[in-house]
N, C-alpha and C positions, 0 to 999 in steps of 0.2 A: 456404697454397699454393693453395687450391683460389679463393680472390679473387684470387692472383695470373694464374691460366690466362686468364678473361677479358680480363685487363689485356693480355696477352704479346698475343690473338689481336687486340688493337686497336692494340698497339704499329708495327705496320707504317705503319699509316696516319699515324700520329704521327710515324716516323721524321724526316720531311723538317723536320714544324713546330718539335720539340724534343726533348731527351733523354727517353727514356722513365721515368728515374727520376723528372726533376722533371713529370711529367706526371700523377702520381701522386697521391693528395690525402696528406697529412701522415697521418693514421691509416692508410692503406692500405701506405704506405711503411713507417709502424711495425712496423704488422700482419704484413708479409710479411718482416721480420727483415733488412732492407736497412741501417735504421740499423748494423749491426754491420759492414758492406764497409768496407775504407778506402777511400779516395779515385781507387785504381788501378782496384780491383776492380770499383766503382760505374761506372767510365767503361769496364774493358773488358765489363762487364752488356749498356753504349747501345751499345754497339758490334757488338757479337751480337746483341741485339735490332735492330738498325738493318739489318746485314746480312741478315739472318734476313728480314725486311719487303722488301729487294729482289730485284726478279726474276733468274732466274740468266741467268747469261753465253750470249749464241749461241754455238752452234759454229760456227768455220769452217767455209764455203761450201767450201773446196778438200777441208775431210776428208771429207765426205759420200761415201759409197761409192755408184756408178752404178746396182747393182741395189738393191732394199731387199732387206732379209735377215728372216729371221724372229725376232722380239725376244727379247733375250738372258733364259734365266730367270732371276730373283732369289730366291736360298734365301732360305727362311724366317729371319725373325732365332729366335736361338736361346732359349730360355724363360729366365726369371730365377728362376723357381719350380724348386726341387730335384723330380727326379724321381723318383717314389712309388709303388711296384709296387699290384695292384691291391687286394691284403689291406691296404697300409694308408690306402687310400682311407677303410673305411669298418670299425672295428674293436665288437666286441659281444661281451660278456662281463656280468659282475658285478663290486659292489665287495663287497670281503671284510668281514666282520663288518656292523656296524649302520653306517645312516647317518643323522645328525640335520642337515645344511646341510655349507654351506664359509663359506671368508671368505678374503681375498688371500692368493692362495700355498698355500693345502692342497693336499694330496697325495693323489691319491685311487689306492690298491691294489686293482687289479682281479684275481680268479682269475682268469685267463692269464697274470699273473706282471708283466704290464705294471705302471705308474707313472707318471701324470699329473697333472700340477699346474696350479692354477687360476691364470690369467694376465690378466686384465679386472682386478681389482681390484673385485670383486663379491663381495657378501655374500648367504647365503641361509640361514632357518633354517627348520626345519619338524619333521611328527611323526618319530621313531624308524621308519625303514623296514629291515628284514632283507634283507641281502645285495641291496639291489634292482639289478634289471639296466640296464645302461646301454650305451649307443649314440654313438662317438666317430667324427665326419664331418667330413672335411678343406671345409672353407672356401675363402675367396677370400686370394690373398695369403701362403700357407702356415698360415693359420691353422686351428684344430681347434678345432670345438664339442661337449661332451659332454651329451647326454639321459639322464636320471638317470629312471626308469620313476617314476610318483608325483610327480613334480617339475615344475610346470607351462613352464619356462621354462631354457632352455639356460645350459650355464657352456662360457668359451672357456680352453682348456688348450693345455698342451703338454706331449710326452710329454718325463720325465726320466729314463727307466733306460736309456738309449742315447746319452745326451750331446747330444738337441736342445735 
């Protein structure tokens, strides 16, 4: 996705010369999962993209109102990130018993009764720590990184005794 951004912001200019699919180099078209469109799909793509690349429409000269008025506000668009009270921005406790690593998917029991599990698909192994305390900070994207005290480098979780 992130090759395709550049392509879309050059696609305008390419509108008029060709479809913006075939304008594409053969790995790039790979790359961005295009091969799997059918045939409709792929053409109504150029067609967005084409549109997208032209200027918008004038307004009619007769709507224009005589005085200017002061510009209409526009609400904010609405967030796609669930909204997070501020305790669980940033959650701090212990995990219960010993702790020797993780590896995809362990569950780490915190005393506060919470339960979070490791979601990266990372492995870590290291000495025997008792009860160490850890530190769980909401990320970008809804993601949660936990600080395990002793442990040089963060695991990315998500909490499971609440059905996230």
């Amino acid at each position: 996705m992130r090759r395709l951004l550049p392509a879309l912001a050059l696609a305008g200019a390419l509108a008029a010369a060709e479809p913006f699919s075939r304008s594409l180099a053969p790995a790039d078209f790979a790359a961005a999962g295009l091969g799997r469109l059918t045939p409709e799909e792929l053409s109504r793509l150029d067609a967005l993209i084409a549109a997208r690349g032209a200027p918008p429409p004038a307004a009619p000269a007769a709507a224009a109102p005589a005085i200017a008025s002061a510009p209409a506000r526009v609400p904010a668009a609405p967030s796609r990130r669930p909204t997070v009270t501020a305790e669980e921005e940033t959650v701090e406790s212990r995990l219960t018993g010993e702790f020797r690593g993780w590896e995809p998917r362990t569950v780490f029991a915190l005393e506060n009764g919470q339960r979070w599990q490791e979601t990266g698909g990372t492995t870590y192994a290291g000495p025997p720590l008792a009860a160490p305390a850890v530190r769980i900070r909401a990320g970008a994207l809804g993601a949660y990184w936990m600080r395990i005290e002793g442990v040089g480098r963060e695991v990315k979780v998500r909490r499971v005794d609440t059905g996230r």
